[in-house]
RODOKE-275317 format. One record per residue (C-alpha): z, y, x; residue number from 1; residue in one letter. Coordinates in steps of 0.5 Angstrom, whole numbers, plus 500, padded with zeros to 3 digits. Example, Ala and Ser with C-alpha at 12.3 -4.5 7.8 and 13.67 -1.06 7.14 Angstrom:
<<516; 491; 525>; 1; "A">
<<514; 498; 527>; 2; "S">
***
This chain:
<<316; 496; 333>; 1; "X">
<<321; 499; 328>; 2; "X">
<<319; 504; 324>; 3; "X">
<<321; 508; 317>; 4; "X">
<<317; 507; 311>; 5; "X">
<<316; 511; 306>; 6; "X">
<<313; 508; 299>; 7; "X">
<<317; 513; 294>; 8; "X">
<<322; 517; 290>; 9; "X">
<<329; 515; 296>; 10; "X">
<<325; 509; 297>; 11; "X">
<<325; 509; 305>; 12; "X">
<<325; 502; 309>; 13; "X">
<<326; 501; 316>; 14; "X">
<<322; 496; 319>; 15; "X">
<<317; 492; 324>; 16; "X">
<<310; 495; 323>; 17; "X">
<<304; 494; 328>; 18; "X">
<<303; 499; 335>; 19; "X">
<<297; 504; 334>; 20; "X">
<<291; 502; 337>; 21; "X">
<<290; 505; 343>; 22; "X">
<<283; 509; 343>; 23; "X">
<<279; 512; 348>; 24; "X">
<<282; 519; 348>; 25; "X">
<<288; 518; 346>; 26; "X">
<<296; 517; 349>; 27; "X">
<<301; 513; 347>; 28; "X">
<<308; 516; 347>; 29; "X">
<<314; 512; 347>; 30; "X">
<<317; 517; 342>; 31; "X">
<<324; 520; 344>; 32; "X">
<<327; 524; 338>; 33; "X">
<<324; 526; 331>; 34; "X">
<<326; 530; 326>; 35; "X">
<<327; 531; 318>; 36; "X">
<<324; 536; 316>; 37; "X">
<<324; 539; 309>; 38; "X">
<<317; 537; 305>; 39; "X">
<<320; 529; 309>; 40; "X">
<<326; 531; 303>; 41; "X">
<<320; 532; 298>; 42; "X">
<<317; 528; 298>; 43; "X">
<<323; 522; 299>; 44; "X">
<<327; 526; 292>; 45; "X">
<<320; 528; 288>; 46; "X">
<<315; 523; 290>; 47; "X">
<<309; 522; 295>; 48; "X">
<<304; 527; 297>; 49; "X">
<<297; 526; 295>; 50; "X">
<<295; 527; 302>; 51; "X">
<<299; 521; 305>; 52; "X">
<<294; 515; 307>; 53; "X">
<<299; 510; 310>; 54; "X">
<<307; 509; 310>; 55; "X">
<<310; 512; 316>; 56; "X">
<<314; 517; 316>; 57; "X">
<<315; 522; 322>; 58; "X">
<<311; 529; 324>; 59; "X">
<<316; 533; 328>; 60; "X">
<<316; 529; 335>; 61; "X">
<<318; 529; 342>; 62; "X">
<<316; 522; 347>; 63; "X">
<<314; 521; 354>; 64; "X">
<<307; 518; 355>; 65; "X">
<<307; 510; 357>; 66; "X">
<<300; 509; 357>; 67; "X">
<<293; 513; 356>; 68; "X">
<<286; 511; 353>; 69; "X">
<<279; 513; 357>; 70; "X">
<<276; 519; 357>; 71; "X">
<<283; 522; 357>; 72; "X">
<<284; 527; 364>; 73; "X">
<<289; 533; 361>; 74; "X">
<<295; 528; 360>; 75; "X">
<<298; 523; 365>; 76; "X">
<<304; 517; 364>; 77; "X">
<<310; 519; 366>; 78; "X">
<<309; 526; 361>; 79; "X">
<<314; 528; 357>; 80; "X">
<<310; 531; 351>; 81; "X">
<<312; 534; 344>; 82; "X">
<<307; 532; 339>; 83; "X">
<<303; 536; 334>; 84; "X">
<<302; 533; 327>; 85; "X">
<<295; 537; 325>; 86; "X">
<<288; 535; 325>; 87; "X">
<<283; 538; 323>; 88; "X">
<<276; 537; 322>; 89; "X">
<<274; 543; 325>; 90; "X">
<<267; 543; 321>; 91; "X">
<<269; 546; 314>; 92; "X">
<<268; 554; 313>; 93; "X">
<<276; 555; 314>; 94; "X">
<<276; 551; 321>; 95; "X">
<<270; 555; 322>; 96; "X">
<<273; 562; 319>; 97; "X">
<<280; 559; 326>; 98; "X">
<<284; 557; 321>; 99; "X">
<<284; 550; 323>; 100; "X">
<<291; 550; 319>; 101; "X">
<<288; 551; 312>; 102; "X">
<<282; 546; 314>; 103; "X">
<<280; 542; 307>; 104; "X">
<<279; 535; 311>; 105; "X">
<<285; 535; 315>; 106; "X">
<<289; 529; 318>; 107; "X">
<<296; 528; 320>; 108; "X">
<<301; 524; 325>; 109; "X">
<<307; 522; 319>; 110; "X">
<<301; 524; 313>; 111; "X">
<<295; 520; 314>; 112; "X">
<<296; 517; 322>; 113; "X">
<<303; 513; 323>; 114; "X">
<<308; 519; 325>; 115; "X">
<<314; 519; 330>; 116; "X">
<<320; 515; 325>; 117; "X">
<<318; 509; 329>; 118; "X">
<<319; 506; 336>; 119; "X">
<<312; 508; 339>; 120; "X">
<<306; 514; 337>; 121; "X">
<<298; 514; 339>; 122; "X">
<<296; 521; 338>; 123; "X">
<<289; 524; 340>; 124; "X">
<<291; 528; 347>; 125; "X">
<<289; 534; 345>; 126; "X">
<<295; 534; 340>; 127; "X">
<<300; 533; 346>; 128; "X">
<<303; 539; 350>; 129; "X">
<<307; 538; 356>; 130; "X">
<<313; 540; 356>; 131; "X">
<<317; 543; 362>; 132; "X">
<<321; 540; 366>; 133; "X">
<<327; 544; 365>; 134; "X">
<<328; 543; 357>; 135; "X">
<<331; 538; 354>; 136; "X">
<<328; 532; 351>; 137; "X">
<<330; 534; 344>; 138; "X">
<<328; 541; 344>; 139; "X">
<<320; 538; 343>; 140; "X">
<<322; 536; 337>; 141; "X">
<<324; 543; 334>; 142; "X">
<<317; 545; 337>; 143; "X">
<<314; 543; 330>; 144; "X">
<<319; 547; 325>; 145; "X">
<<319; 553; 330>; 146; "X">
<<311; 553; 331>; 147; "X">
<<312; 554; 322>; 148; "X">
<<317; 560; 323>; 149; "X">
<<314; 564; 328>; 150; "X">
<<307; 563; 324>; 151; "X">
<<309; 566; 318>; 152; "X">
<<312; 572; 323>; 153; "X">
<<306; 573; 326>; 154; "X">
<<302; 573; 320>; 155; "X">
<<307; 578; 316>; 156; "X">
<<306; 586; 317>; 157; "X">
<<312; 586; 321>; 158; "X">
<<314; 592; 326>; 159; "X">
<<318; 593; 331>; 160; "X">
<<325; 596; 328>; 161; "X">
<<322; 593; 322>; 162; "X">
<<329; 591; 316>; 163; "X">
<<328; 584; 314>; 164; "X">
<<332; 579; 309>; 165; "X">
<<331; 571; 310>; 166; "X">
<<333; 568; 303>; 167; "X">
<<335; 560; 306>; 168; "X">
<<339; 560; 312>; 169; "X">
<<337; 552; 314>; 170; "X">
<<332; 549; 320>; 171; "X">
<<326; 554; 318>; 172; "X">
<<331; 560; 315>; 173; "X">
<<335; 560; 322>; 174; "X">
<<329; 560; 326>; 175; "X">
<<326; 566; 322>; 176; "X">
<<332; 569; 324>; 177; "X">
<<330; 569; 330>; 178; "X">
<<324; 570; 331>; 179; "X">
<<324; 576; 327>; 180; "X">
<<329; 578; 332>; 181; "X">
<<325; 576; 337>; 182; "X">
<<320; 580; 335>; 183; "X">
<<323; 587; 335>; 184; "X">
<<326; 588; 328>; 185; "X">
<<332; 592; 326>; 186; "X">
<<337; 590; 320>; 187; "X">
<<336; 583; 319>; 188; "X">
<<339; 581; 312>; 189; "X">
<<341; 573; 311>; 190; "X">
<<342; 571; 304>; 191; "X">
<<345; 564; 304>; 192; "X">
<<350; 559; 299>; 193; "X">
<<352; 555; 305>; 194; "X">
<<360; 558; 309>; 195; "X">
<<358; 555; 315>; 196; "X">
<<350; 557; 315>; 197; "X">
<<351; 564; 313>; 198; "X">
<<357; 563; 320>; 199; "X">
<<351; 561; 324>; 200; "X">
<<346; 566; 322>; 201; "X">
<<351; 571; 324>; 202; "X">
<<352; 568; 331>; 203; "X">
<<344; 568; 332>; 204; "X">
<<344; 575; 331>; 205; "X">
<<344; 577; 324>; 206; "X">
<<346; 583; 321>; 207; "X">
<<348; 581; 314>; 208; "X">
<<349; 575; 311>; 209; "X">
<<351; 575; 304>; 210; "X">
<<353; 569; 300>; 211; "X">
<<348; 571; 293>; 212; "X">
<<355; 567; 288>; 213; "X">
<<360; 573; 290>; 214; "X">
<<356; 578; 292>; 215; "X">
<<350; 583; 290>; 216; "X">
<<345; 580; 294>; 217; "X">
<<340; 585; 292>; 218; "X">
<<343; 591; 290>; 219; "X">
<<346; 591; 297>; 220; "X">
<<341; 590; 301>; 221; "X">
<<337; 596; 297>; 222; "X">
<<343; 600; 298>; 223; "X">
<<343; 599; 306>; 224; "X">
<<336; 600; 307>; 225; "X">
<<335; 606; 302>; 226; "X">
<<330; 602; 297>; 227; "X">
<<329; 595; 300>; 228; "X">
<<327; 592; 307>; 229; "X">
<<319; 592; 309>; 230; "X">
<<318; 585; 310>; 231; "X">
<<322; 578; 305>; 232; "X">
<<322; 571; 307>; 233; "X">
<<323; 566; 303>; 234; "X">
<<325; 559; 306>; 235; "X">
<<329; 557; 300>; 236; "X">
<<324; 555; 295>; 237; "X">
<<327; 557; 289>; 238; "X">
<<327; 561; 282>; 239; "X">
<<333; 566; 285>; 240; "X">
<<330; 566; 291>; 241; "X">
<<324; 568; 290>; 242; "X">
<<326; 574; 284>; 243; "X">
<<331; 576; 289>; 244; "X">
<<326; 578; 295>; 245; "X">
<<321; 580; 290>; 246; "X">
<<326; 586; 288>; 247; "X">
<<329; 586; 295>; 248; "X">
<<322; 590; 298>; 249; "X">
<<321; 597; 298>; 250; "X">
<<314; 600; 296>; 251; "X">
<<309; 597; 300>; 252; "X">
<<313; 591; 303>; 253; "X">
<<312; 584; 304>; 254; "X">
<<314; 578; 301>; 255; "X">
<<312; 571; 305>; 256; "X">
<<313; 566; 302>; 257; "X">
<<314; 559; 307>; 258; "X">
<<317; 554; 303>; 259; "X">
<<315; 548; 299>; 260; "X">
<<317; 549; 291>; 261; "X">
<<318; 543; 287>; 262; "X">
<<318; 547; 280>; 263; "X">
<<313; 553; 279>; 264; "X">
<<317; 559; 278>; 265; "X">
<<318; 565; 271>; 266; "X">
<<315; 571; 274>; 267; "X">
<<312; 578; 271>; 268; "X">
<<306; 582; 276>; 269; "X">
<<309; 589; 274>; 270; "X">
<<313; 588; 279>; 271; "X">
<<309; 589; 285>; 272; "X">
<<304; 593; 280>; 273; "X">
<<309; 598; 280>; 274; "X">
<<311; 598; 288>; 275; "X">
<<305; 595; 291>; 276; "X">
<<308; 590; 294>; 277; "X">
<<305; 585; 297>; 278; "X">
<<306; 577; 296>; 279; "X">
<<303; 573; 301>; 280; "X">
<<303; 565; 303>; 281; "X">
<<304; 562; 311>; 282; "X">
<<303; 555; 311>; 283; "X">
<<303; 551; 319>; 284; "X">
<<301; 554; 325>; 285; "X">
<<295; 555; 329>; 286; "X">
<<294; 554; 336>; 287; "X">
<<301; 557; 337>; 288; "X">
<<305; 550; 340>; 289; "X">
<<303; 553; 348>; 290; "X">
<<308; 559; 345>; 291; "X">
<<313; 556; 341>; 292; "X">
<<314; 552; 348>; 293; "X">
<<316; 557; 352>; 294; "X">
<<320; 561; 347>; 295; "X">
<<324; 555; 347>; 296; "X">
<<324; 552; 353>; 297; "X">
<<327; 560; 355>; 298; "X">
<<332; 560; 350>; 299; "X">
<<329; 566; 346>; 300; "X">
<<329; 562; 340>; 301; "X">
<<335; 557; 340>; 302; "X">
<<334; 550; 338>; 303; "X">
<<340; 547; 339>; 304; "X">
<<343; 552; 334>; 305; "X">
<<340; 549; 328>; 306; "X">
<<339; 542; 330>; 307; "X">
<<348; 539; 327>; 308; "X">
<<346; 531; 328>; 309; "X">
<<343; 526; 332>; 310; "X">
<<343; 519; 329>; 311; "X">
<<339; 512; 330>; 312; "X">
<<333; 510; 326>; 313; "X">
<<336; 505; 323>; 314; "X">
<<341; 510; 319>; 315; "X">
<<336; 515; 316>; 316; "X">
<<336; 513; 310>; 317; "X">
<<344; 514; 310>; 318; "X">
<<346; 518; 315>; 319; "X">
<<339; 523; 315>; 320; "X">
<<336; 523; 308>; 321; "X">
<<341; 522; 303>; 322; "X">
<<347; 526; 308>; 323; "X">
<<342; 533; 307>; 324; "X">
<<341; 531; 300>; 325; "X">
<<350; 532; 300>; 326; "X">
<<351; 536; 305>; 327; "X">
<<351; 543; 306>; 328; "X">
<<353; 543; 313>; 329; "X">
<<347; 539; 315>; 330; "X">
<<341; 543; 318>; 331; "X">
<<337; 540; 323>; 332; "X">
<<338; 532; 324>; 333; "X">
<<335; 527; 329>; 334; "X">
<<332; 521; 330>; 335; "X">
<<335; 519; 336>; 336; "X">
<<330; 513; 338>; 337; "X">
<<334; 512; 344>; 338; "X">
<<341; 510; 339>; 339; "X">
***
């Protein structure tokens, strides 16, 4: 089969690798569409995570099932299935403490195990989740990215009619957006460089989406929220980024965290001494893939909204990696393995 490799810094090749082994308890899936997601990017411009075991890249993906291993009775050929890339042993203390998501001995399809960027994909059954019949093929490969943002959401402290800003308005920044508003919040501000980013957070339902080269972006939204929002995400990951929602949160407030950094950041504590904000991290998700489906399949989160090409396996390299490297209209691309 074809499959993206990835071996280091904008060193990805397409080309033929073995079909996972089918093994008892296991599907194979003939993978439809894949996306890039950003730490793909990192690890293409910074350089490869200590975690990958083998080159194929590829954890945000939808496939129909082709074929199933012994023992498997949930799944059946014919099921049109996005895939979760997470493994976790399910034996260290923060599996047992339920949070699979930060397990110590975890695997992942496009990490340790072949991923989607690749005609065929073996995953454990546990790991496919049927999808409706009534939503596009597509969409299962935004279950991934969508299951990051309402994550983060979830474990924030945000209230129903709560203010909110979201600092980076590509794939997760806009799915932020709509799961905040999902969830009830009040005044949503975007915080974006990028016209047409900004464009679209206003159409899925922003309040404000400010550009930070022109305006203030902090001072106006303490001036509108009288001292700041309640909660401040960052989905940028950068030093502006993270000053600004820091300074962006009233007394008592939250700053989440949910991007990748590739520099560490100046930063001084008297900040949030001084206002007794919080500062706090969201990594993945946990057991939200069933969830995340449904608010996709419904509509309440947009997915084709983010997703701006669909391109074939072959053109990765050109038309995925280096076409985000340059542009900033870009946010979501597919690998359509159909192309």
């Amino acid at each position: 089969m074809k499959a993206a490799h990835i071996y280091g810094v904008k060193d990805i090749q397409v080309k033929e690798a073995e079909v996972p082994a089918l093994l008892p308890g296991t599907v194979k899936v003939k993978v439809s569409y894949a996306g890039i997601c950003g730490s793909d990017m990192h690890e293409y411009l910074a350089g490869l995570y200590p975690i990958r075991k083998q080159p194929v890249l590829g954890h945000e993906f939808s496939g129909v099932v082709t074929e199933i291993g012994e023992g498997v009775t949930r799944v059946k050929v014919g099921d049109r299935v996005a895939v979760e890339p997470l493994i976790p042993c399910g034996r260290c203390a923060n599996c047992r403490r339920g949070m699979a998501n930060l397990c110590t001995n975890s695997q992942g399809y496009g990490y340790t195990l072949s991923g989607g960027f690749a005609e065929y994909a073996v995953v454990r059954e546990e790991n496919a989740f049927i999808l409706p019949d009534s939503m596009p093929m597509e969409l299962g490969a935004l279950v991934e990215p969508t299951a990051v943002a309402v994550h983060a959401v979830r474990q924030s402290q945000l209230n129903l009619g709560d203010s909110v800003a979201v600092f980076g308005a590509g794939p997760i920044g806009l799915l932020l957006l709509q799961a905040v508003k999902a969830a009830g919040a009040g005044q949503i501000f975007v915080v974006e460089v990028s016209e047409e980013r900004r464009e679209k957070a206003l159409e899925l339902g922003a309040t404000h989406a400010m550009n930070p080269v022109e305006v203030d972006a902090v001072k106006c939204i303490r001036e509108m929220t009288n001292g700041g929002v309640d909660v401040a995400y960052d989905a940028a990951g950068v030093q502006a980024t993270f000053e600004s929602g820091i300074y962006a949160v009233r007394p008592g407030g939250e700053f989440k965290i949910i991007s990748l950094w590739e520099k560490p950041v100046n930063f001084n504590p008297s900040v949030i001494v001084k206002t007794e904000a919080k500062i706090s991290g969201s990594y993945a998700y946990n057991n939200l893939f069933p969830e995340v489906i449904h608010l996709l399949a419904s509509g309440r989160i947009d997915g084709h909204a983010v997703i701006t090409s669909m391109i074939a396996l072959n053109d990765i390299v050109e038309q995925g990696f280096e076409q985000l490297t340059k542009d900033r209209k870009q946010c979501k691309i597919l690998v359509d393995m159909n192309k």
